[in-house]
DOGU-332159 format. One record per residue: x, y, z of N, C-alpha, C, O in turn. Coordinates in steps of 0.1 Angstrom, whole numbers, plus 2048, in hexadecimal, padded with zeros to 3 digits. Layout:
N
XYZXYZXYZXYZ/...
This chain:
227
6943D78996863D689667E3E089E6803E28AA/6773E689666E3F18A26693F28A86643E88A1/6603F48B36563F28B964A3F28B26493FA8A9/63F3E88B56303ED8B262E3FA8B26383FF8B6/6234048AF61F40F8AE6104118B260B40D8A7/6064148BA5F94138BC5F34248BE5F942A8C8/5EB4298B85E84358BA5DA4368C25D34318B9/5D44398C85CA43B8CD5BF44D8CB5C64578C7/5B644E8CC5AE4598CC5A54598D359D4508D4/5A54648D959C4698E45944768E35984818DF/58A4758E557F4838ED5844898F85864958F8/58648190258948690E59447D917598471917/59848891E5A84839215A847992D5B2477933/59E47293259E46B93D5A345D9355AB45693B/5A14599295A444E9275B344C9215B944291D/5B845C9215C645691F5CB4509295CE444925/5D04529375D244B93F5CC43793F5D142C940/5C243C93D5BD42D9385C24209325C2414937/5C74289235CC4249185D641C91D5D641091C/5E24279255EE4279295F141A92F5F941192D/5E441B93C5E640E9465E33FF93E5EA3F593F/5D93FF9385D73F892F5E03EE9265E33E2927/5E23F691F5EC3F19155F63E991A5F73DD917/6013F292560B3F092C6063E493660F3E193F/5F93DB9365FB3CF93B5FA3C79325FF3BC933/5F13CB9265ED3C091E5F63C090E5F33BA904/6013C89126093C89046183CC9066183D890A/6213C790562D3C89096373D28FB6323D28F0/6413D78FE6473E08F56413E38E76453E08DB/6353EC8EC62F3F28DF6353FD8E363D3FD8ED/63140D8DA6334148DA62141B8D96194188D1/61E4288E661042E8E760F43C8E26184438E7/6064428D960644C8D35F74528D45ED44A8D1/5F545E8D85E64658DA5E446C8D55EC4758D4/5D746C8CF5CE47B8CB5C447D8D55BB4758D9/5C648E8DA5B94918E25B149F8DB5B34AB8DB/5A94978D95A24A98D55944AB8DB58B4A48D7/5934B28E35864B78ED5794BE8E456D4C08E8/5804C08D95734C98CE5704BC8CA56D4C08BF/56F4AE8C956A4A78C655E49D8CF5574948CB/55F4A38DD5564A08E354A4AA8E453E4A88E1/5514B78E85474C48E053E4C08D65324C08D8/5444BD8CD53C4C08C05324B18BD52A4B18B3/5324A28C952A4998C852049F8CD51549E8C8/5234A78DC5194A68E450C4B98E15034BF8E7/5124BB8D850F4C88CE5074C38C35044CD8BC/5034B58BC4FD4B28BC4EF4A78BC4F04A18C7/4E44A38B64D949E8BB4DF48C8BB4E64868B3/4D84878C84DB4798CB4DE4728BF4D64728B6/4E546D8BE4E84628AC4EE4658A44F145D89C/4F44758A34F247A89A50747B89A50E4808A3/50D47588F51F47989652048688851D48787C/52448B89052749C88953349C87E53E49787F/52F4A187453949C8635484A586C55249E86C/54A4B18725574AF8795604A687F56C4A6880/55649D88656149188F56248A88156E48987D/55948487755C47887256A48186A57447A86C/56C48B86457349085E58349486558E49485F/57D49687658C49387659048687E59A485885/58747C87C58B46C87E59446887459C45F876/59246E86359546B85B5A846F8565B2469851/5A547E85D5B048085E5BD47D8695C947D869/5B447C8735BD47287A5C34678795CE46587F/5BB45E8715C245286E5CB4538665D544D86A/5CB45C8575D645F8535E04638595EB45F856/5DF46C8615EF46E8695F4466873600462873/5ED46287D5F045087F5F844A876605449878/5F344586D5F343C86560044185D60943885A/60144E85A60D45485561845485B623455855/61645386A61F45287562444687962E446881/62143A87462442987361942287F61D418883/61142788260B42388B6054158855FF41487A/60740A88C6033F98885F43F688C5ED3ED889/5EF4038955E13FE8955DB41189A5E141B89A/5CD40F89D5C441F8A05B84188A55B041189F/5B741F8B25AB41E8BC5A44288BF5A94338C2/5994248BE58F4338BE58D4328D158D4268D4/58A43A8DE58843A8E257C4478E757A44F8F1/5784458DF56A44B8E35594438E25594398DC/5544458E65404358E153D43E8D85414398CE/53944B8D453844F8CE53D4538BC53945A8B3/54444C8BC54A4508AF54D4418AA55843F8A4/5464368AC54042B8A354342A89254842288A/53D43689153943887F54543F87B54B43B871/54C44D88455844E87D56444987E56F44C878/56343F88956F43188556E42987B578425875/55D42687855F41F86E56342185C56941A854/55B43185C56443985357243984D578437843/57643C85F58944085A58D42E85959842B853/58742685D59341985A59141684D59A411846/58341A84758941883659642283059B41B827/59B42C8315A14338325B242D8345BB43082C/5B342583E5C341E83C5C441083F5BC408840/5D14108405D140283C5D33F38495D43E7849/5D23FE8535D53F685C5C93F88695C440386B/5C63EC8735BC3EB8795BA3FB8815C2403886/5AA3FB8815A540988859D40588F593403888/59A40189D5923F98A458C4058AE59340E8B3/5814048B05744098B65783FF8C65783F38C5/57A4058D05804018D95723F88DE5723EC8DC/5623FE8E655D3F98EA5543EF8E25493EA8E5/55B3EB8D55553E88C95563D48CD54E3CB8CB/5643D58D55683C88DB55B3C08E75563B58E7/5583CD8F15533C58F85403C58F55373BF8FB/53F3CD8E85323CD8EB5313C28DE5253BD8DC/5383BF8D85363AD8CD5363A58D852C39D8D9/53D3A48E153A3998ED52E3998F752C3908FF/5243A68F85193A88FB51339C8F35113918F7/50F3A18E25093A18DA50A3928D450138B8CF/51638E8D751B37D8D351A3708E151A3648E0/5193788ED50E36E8F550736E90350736790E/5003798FC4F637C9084E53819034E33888F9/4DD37E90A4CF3839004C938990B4BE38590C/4CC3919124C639A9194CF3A49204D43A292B/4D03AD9194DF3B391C4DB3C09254D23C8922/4E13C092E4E03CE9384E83D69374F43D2939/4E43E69324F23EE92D4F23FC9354E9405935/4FB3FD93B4FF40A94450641793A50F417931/4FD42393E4FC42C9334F943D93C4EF443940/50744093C50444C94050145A93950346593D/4FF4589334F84659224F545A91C4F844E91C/4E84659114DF45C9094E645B8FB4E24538F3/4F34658F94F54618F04FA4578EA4FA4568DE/4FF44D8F45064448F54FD4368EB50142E8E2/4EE4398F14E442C8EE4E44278E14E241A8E0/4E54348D24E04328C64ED4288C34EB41D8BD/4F942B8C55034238C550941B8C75144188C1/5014148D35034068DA4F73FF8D44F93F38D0/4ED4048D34E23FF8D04E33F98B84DE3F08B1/4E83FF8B64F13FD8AA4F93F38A64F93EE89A/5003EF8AD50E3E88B250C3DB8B45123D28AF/4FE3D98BE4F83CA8C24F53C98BD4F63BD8BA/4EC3D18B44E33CA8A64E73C789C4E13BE897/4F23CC8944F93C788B5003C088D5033BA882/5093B989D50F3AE89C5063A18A25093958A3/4FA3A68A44F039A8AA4EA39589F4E938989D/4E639F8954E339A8864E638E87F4E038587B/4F739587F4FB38B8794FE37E87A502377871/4FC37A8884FD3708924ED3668904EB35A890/4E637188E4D636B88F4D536B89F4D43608A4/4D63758A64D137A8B34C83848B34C638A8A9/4C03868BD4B538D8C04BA3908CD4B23898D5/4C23968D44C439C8E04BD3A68E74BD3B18E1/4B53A58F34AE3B18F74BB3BA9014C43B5908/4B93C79014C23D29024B73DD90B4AD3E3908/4BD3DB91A4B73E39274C33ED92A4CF3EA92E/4BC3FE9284CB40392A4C940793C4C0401942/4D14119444CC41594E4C642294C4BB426950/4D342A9414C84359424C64439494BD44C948/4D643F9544DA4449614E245495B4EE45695E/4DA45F9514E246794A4E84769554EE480951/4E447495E4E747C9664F747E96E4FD486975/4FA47296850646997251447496951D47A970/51547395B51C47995552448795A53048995A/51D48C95D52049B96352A4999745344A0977/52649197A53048998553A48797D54348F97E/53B47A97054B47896955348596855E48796E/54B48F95C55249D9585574A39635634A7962/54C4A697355A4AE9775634A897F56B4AF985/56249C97F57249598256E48E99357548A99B/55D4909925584869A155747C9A054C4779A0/56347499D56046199955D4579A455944B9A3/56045E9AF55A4549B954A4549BC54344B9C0/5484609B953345D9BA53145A9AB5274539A9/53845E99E536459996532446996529440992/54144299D54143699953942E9A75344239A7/5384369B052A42E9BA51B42D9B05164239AC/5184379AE50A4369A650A42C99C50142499A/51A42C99351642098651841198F514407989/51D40E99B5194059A150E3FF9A450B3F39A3/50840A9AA4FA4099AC4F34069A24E84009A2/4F940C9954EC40A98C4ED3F99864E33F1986/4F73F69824FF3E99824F33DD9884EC3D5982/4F63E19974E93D799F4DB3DB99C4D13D499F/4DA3E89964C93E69914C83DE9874BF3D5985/4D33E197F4D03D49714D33C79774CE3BE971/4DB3C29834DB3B69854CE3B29874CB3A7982/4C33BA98E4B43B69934AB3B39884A03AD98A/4B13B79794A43BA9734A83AD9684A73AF95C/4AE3A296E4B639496D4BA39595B4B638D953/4C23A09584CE39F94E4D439494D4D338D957/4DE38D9414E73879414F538C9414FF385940/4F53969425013A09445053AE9445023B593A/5093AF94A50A3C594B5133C693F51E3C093E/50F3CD9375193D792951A3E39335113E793A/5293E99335283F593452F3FF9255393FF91E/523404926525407916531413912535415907/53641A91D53F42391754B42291D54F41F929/55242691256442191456742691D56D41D923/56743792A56D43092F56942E93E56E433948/55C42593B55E41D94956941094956740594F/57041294457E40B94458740E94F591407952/58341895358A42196058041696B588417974/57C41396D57640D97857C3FD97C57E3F8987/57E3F99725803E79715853E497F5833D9983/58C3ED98958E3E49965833E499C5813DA9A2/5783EE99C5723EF9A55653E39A055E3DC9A7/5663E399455A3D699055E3C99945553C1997/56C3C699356D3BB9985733BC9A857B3B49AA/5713C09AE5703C29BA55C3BF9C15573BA9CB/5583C59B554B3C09BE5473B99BE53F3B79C7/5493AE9B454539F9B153839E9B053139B9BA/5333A39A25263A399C522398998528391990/51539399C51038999B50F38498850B379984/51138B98250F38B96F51D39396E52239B976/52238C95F52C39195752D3A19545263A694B/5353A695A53A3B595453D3BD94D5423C7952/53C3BC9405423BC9345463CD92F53E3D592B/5543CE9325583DE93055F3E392C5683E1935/5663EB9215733EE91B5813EE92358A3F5922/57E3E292B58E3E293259A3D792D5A03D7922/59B3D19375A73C89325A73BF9285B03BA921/5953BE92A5923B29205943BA9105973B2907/5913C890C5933CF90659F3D08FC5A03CF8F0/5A83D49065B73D48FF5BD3C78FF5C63C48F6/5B93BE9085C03B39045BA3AE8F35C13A68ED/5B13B28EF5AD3B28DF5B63B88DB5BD3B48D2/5BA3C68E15C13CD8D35D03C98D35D73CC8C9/5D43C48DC5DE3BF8DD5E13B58D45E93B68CB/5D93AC8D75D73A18CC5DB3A68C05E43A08BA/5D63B18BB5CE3B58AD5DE3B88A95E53B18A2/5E33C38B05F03C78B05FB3BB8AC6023BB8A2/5FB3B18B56043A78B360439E8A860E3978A5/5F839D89F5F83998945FA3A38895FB39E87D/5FA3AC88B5FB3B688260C3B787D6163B9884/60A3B786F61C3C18676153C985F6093CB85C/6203CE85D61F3DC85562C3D984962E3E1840/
């Protein structure tokens, strides 16, 4: 019998490592497969806030087909950005296409009404801000959504300064603790690289961030899954 098959996609290469650790706790003899393409973060941040550029959705589309051509049993978008061309490509095949931070921001939006969201680019907001509303909707929620806003911080991730990166998103963390949230969203995948250090500081409100709690979804999703 074969192994599972999980493919993942990426903008930027920090979350392959991610992936890797991930998986390998919360999913036993699968088999891990990557796409990285860097012209796909180019070309979000090339253009205007909101806006996902008809090249990514186009080659989300074609990615899934060769995935999917490849026997892959499931496909994870790992980018916050590309929302709309995940949702594209999973009509496209036949098997689950899951929007990675798509997990933890339904559990914002399913029970919490004052949600505090850590956001280092603005592009990030039209996206998250999307996501709660359509799954608060359908719930009959009205959640209020405080982001930080902190867009300066980003340029620390890119050149690879993660320790003042990830001091500042601490700090910002405790400003939304002050401004009495029911819980910190951190809205992009991959502050999933952080998860020790969040639970290490023992935040007075729930954390909620594409880590373990993340893939232990897709895990799930995988293990119900045939082909």
């Amino acid at each position: 019998m074969r192994k599972k098959l999980a493919g993942f996609i990426h903008t930027t290469p920090a979350t392959i490592g991610m992936v890797e650790r991930f998986m390998h706790i919360c999913a036993q003899d699968i088999e891990i497969v990557h796409i990285h393409n860097g012209l796909m973060k180019r070309d979000n941040f090339a253009c205007p806030v909101g806006v996902t550029p008809e090249s990514n959705i186009e080659r989300y589309e074609s990615y899934a087909q060769e995935l999917y051509a490849a026997g892959c049993d499931i496909i994870v978008s790992c980018c916050s950005l590309m929302r709309r061309a995940t949702a594209n490509a999973a009509r496209k095949v036949k098997i689950p296409f899951i929007q990675l931070d798509a997990v933890v921001l339904d559990a914002a939006a399913d029970g919490y009404e004052r949600i505090g969201v850590i956001n280092t680019t603005e592009y990030v907001v039209p996206y998250i801000v999307e996501h709660i509303n359509e799954r608060a909707q359908v719930l009959g929620r009205k959640p209020e959504v405080i982001f930080s806003n902190n867009t300066g911080v980003l340029g620390l991730f890119n050149a690879g300064d993660f320790d003042n990166h990830d001091r500042i998103v601490l700090e910002d963390i405790e400003k939304l603790e002050a401004k009495s949230v029911d819980c910190v969203l951190m809205g992009q995948i991959p502050f999933g690289l952080m998860e020790e250090k969040i639970k290490a500081a023992r935040f007075s409100v729930p954390v909620l961030l594409a880590g373990e709690y993340a893939f232990r979804h897709v895990a799930g999703v995988l293990a119900r899954k045939s082909r």
